[in-house]
C-alpha positions as CSV (number, residue, x, y, z in Angstrom):
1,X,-67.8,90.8,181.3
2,X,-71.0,89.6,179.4
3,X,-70.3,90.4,175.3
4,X,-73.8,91.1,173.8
5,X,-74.2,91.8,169.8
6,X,-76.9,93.9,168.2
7,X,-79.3,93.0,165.1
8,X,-76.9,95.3,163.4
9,X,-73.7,93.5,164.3
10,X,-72.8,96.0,166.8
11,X,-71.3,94.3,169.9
12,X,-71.4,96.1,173.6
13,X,-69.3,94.7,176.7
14,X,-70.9,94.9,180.2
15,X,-70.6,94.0,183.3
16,X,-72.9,91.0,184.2
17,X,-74.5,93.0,187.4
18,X,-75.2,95.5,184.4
19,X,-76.7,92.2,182.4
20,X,-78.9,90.4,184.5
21,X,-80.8,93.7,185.4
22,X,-82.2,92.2,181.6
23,X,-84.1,89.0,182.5
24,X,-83.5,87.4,179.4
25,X,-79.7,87.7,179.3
26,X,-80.2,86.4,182.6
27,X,-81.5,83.5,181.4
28,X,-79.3,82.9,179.2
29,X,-76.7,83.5,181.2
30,X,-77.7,80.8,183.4
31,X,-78.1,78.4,180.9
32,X,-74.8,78.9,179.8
33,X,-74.8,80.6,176.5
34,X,-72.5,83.9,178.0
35,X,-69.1,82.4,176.7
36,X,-69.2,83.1,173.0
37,X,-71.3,86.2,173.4
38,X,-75.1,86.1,173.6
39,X,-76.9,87.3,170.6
40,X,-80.0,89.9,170.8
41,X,-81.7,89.7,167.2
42,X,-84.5,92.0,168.2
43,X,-82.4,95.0,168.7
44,X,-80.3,97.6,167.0
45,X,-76.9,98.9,168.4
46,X,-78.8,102.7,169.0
47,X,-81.5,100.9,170.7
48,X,-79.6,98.2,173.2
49,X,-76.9,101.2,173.7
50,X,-79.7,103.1,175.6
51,X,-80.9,100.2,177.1
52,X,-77.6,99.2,178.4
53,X,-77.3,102.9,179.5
54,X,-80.8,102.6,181.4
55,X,-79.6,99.2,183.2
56,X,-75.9,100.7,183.9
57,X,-77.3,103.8,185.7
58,X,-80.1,101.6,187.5
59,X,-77.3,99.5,189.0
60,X,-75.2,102.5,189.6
61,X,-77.7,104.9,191.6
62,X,-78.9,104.3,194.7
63,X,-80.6,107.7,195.6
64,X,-84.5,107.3,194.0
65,X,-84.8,111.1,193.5
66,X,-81.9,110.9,191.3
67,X,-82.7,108.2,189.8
68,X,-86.4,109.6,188.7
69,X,-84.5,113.1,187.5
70,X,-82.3,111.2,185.2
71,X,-85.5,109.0,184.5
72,X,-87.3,111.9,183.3
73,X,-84.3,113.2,180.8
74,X,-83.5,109.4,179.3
75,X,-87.2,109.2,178.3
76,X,-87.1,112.3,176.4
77,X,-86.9,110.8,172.6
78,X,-88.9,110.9,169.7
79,X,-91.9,108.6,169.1
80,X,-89.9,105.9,167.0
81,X,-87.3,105.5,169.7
82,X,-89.4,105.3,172.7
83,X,-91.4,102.5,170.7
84,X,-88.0,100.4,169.6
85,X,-87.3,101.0,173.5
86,X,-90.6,99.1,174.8
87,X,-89.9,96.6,171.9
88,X,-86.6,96.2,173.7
89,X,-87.4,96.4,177.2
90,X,-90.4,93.3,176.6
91,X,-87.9,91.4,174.6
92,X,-85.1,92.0,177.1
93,X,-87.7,91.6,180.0
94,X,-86.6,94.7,181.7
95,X,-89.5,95.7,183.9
96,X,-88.0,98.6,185.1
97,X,-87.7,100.1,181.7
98,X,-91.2,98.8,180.5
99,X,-92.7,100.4,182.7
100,X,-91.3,103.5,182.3
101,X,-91.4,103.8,178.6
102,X,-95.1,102.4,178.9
103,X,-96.0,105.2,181.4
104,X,-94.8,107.5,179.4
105,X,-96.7,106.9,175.9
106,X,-100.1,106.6,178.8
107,X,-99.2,109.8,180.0
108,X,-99.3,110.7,176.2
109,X,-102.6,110.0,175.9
110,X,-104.1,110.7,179.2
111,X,-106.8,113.1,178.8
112,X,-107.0,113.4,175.1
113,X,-109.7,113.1,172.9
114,X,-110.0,109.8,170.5
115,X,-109.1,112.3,167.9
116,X,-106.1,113.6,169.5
117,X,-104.5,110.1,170.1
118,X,-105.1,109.5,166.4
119,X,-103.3,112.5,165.5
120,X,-100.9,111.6,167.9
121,X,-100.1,108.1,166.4
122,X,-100.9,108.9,163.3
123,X,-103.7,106.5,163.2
124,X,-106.1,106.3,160.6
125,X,-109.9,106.6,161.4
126,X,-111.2,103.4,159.6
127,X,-115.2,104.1,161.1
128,X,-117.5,105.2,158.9
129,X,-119.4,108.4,160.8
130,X,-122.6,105.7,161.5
131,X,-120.0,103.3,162.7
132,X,-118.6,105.5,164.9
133,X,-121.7,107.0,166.2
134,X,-122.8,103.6,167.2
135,X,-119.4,102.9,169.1
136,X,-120.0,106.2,171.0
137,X,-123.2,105.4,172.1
138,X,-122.9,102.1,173.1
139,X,-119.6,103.1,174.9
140,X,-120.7,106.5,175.8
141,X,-119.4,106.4,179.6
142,X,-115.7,106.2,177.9
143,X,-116.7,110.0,175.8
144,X,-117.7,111.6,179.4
């Protein structure tokens, strides 16, 4: 068993096939930091709780069609989440769940307007109407 602790002080025991599906804790794994507990300071104990969830049933599942279902339903969280979970998932170096949560904020945007995505994101326009005007037309193959 591999003891990790949160940024929170929130500590989750797994097993190390669980673990290494994180690159980093790999790593340091490897290197031998695993006997007093390795520490992840980037993440809160909601946050490396899905995360470890996400690893746990990647290890666990064997059947891709399964695996995409429950996919599908993990991914189903509110913008701040999803964000702290590609945060996590780069820090951790967890492809499998980078790619997934970035696929999911590109499938966000796919087909929507500048406008839309701002809205979105809640993004503030900063372009003056000239300033944006300009960007359209020297960019106008993105607008078509």
């Amino acid at each position: 068993m591999i003891t990790l602790t949160s940024s929170d002080g929130q500590t989750f025991d797994i097993d190390e096939v669980v673990a290494v599906e994180m690159q980093t804790i790999k790593h340091m794994m490897e290197d031998g930091y695993a006997e007093s507990g390795i520490p992840v300071p980037n993440v809160t104990g909601k946050i490396l709780a899905k995360v470890i969830d996400f690893c746990k049933k990647h290890v666990e599942t064997a059947k891709e069609e399964e695996l995409k279902a429950w996919d599908a339903d993990f991914i189903k969280v509110d913008q701040d989440t999803l964000y702290d979970l590609i945060m996590a998932a780069n820090y951790l170096d967890s492809k499998q769940l980078l790619d997934l949560t970035c696929q999911t904020v590109a499938d966000m945007i796919k087909g929507k307007s500048p406008e839309e995505i701002r809205e979105i994101f809640n993004i503030k326009n900063d372009f003056t109407p000239e300033e944006e005007e300009k960007i359209r037309k020297e960019n106008q193959w993105a607008f078509e």
